[in-house]
C-alpha positions as CSV (number, residue, x, y, z in Angstrom):
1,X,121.4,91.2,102.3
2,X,117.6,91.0,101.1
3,X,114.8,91.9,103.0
4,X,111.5,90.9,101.8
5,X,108.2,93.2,103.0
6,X,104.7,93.2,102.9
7,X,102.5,96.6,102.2
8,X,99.5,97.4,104.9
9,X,95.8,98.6,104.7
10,X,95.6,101.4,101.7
11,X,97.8,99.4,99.4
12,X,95.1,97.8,97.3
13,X,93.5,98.6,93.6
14,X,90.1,97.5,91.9
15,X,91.5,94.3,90.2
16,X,94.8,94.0,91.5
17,X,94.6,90.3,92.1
18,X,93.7,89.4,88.6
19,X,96.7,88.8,87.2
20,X,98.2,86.7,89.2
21,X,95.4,84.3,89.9
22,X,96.4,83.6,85.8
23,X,99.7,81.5,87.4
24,X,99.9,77.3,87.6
25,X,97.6,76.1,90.6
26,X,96.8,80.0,92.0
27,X,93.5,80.4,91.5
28,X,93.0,76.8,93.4
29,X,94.6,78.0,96.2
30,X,93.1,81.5,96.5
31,X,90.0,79.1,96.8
32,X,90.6,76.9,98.9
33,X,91.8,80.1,101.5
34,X,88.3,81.5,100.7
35,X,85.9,78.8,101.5
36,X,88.8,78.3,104.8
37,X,88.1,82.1,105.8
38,X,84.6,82.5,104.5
39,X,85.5,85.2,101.9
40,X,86.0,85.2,97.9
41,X,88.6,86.5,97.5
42,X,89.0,86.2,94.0
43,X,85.7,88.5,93.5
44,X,87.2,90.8,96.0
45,X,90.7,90.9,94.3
46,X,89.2,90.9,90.6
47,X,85.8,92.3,90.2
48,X,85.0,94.6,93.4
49,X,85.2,98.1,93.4
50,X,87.3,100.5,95.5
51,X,84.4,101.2,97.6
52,X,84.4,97.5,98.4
53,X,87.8,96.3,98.9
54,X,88.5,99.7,101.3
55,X,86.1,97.6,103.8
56,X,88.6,96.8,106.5
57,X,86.7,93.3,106.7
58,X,87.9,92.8,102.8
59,X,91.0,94.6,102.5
60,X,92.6,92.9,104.8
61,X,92.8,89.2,104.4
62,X,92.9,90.5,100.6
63,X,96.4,92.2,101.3
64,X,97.7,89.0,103.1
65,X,96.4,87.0,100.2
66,X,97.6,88.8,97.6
67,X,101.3,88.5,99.7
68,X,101.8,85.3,100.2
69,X,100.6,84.5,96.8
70,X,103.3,86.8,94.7
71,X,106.0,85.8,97.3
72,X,105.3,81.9,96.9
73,X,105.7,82.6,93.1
74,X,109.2,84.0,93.3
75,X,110.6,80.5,94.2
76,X,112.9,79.7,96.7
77,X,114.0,82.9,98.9
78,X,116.3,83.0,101.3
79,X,116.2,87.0,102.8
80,X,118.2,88.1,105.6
81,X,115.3,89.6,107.1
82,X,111.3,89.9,106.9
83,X,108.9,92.6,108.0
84,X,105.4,94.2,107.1
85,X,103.7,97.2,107.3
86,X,100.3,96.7,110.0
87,X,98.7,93.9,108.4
88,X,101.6,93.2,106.5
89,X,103.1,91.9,109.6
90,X,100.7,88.8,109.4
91,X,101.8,88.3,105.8
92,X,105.8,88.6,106.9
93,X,105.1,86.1,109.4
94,X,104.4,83.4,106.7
95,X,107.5,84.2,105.4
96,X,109.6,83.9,108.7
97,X,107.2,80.9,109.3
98,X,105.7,81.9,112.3
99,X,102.3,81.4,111.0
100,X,101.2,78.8,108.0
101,X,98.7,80.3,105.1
102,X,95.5,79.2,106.7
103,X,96.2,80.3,110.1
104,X,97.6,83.4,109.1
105,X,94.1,84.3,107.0
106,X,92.3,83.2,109.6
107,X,93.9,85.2,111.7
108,X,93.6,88.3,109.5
109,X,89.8,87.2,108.8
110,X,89.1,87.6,112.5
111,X,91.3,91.0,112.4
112,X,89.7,93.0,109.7
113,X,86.3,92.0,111.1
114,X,87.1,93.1,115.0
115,X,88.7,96.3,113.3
116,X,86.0,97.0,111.1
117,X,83.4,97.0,114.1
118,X,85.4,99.2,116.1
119,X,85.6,101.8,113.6
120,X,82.1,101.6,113.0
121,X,82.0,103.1,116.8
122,X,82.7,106.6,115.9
123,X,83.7,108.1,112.2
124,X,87.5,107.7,111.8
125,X,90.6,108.1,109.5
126,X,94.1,108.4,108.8
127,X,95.9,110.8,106.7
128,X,99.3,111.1,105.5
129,X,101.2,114.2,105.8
130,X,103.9,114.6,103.6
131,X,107.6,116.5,104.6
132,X,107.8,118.8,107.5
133,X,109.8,117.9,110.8
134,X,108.7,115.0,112.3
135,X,109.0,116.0,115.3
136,X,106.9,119.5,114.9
137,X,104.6,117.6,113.2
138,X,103.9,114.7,116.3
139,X,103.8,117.7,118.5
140,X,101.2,119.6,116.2
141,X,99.3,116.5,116.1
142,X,98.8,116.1,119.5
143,X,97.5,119.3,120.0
144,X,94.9,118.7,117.6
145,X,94.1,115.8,119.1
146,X,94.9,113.5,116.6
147,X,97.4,110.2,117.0
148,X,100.9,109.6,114.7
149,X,99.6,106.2,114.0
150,X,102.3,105.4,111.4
151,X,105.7,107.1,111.8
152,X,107.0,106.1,108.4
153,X,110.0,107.4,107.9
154,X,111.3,109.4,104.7
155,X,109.5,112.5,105.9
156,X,106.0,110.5,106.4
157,X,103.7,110.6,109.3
158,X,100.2,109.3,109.2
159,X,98.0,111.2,111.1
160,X,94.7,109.4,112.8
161,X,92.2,110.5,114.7
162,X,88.1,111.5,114.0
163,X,86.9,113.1,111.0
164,X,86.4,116.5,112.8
165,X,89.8,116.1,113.5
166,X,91.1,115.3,110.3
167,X,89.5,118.2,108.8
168,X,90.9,120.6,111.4
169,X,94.3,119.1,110.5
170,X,93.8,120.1,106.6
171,X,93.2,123.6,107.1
172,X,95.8,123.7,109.6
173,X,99.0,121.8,108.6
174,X,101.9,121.2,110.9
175,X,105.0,123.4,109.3
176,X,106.7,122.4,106.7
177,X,104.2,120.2,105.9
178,X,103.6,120.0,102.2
179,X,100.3,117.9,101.7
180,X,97.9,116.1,103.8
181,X,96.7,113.1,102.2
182,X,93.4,110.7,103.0
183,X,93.8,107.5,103.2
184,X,92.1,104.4,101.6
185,X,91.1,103.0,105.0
186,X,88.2,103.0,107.2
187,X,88.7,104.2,110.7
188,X,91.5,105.2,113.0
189,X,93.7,102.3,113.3
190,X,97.3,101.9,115.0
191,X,95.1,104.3,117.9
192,X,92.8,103.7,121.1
193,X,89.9,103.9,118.7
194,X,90.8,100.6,118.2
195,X,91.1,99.1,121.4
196,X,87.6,96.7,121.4
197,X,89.3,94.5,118.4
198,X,92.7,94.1,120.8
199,X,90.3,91.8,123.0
200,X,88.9,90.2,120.0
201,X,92.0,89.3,118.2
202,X,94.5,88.4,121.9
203,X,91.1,85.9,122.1
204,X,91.7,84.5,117.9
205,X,95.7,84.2,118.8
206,X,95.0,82.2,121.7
207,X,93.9,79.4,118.8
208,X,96.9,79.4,117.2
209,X,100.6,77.3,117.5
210,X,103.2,80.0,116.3
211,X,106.3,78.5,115.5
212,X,109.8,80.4,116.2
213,X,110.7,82.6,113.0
214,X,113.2,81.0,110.7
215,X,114.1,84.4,109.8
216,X,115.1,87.5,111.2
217,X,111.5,89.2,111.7
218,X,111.6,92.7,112.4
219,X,108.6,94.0,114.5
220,X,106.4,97.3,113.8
221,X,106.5,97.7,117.4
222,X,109.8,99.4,117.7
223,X,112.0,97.9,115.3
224,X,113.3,94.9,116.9
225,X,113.7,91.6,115.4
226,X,111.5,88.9,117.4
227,X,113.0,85.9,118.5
228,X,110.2,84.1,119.5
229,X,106.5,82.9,117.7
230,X,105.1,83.6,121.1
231,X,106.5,87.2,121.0
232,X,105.3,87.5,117.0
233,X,102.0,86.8,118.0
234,X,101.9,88.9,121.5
235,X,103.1,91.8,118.6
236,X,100.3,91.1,116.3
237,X,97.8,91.6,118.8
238,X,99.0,95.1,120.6
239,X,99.7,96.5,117.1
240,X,96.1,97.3,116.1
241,X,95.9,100.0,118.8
242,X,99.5,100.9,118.7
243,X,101.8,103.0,116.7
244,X,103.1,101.7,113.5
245,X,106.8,102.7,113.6
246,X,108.2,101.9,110.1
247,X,111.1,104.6,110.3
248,X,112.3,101.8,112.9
249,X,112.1,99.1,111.1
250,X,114.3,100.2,108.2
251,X,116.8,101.8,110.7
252,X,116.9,97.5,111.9
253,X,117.5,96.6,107.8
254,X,120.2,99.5,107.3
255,X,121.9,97.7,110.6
256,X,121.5,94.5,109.5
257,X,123.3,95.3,106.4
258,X,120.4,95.4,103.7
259,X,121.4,95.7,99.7
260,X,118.1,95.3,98.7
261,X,114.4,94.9,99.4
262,X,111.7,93.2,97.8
263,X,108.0,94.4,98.3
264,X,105.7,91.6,97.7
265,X,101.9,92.6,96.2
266,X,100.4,95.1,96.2
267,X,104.4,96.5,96.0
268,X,105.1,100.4,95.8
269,X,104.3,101.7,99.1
270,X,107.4,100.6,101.1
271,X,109.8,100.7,98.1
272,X,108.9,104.2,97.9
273,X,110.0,105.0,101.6
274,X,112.7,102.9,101.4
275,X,114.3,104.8,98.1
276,X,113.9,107.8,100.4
277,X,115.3,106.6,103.5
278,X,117.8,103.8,102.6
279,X,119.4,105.2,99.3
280,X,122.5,103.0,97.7
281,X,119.8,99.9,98.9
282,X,118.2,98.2,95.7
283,X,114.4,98.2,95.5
284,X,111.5,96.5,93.8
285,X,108.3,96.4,93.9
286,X,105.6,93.1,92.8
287,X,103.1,94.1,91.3
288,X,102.0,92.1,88.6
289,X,103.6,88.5,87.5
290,X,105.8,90.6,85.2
291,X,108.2,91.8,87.8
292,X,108.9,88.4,89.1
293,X,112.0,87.9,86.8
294,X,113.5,91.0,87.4
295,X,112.5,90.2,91.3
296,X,114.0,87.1,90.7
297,X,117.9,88.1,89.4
298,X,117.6,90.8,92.3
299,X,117.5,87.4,94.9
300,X,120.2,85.9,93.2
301,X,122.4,88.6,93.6
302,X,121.9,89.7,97.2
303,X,120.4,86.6,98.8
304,X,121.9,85.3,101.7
């Protein structure tokens, strides 16, 4: 069985976009989803800097771009399940079609912008913290103060809280803890620090006429599948100021039966937890046009 995932906020490179905006009729459509959302998004994905594109405002409808473009160039696709990592959750529900393109950048438009004024509230972060326990390390965090924002799996917690906090938290590592990591994003996200966008975005979703998902879509939440588009959307919403809880979701794929997963662009991220965490399962990761045919005999071999 394939499952087919989109990366989150952090995922993103200076340029990244450019060489797929090269395929038949892309750069029309990346176009046409900026002047819908307000936002080029073919400067964004080809000519800004990291210091630009690590503007939650940017990044975001940038990553859901960037997603439903490489996976609309694989062709047909027929995967046993769907799923995304924070924002990618808006991109996977293209794919379960729960959302259409437009609605879903609009959506993500409205999204990075409420998140991006919340963080500008107080100076936030996330950092990763590689191996240890995971559950020394939740219970380290909290005495710090700090949230577990993203429980990841394969070893990986992500760690959110203020900067004060995240500096404590370098000097004083959990045990077993190897590394702690910054991340590429701009505030405190998956936490309460991010409770003024909830409002915000449960007000953009209100706009919107989810349809139920053609696919099994597993949910960030806890790792369920959602059965409804009502439900997706309820779940897109709560998620900004709620724990991302990857380890979950690929503990739903290994149940489901998964023999490989896909990672649309900007791929590597999730591949890289699942080769930990779901070994025997075949990975690969988009990230350029020149991995769609090797994406491509990977569907045909373990599509539904």
């Amino acid at each position: 069985m394939l499952v087919l995932v989109a990366p989150g906020q952090g995922a993103q490179t200076p340029g990244f976009l450019t060489p797929w905006l090269e395929l038949p009729g892309a750069a029309d459509r990346v176009g046409a989803w900026s002047d819908a959302i307000g936002l080029d998004l073919a400067h964004y994905g080809t000519q800004a800097d990291a210091d630009r594109i690590r503007d939650t405002a940017v990044a975001q409808p940038l990553l859901v771009a960037a997603g439903i473009l490489s996976a609309s160039a694989l062709g047909d696709v027929a995967p046993g399940a769907v799923a995304g990592h924070s924002v990618g959750e808006i991109t996977a529900a293209t794919f379960a079609g729960v959302l259409d393109d437009t609605a879903a950048l609009t959506l993500v438009r409205k999204r990075g912008l409420a998140m991006a004024e919340a963080a500008a509230i107080t100076e936030t972060g996330m950092s990763a913290l590689l191996g240890g326990d995971p559950e020394v390390s939740v219970a380290h965090l909290e005495k710090l103060g700090l949230t577990p924002a993203n429980v990841n799996g394969a070893g990986q917690i992500v760690a959110a809280g203020t900067l004060e906090q995240l500096a404590v938290l370098n000097e004083d590592k959990p045990e077993g803890v190897r590394k702690v990591v910054p991340l590429k994003v701009a505030g405190a996200f998956h936490t309460h620090h991010m409770a003024p966008a909830v409002e915000t975005l449960a007000a953009a979703a209100k706009e919107l006429s989810p349809a139920d998902p053609r696919i099994a879509y597993v949910s960030n939440k806890d790792g369920r599948t959602v059965a409804t588009g009502a439900e997706v959307l309820d779940r897109l919403v709560g998620q900004v100021a709620s724990p991302v809880r990857w380890d979950l979701c690929m503990e739903t794929f290994r149940q489901l039966g998964v023999t490989a997963l896909i990672e649309v662009c900007p791929g590597g991220t999730l591949t890289g937890l699942a080769k930990r965490a779901l070994p025997g399962v075949k990975t690969l990761a988009l990230k350029t046009p020149d991995d769609l045919d090797a994406a491509r005999e990977v569907i045909a071999e373990h599509s539904a």
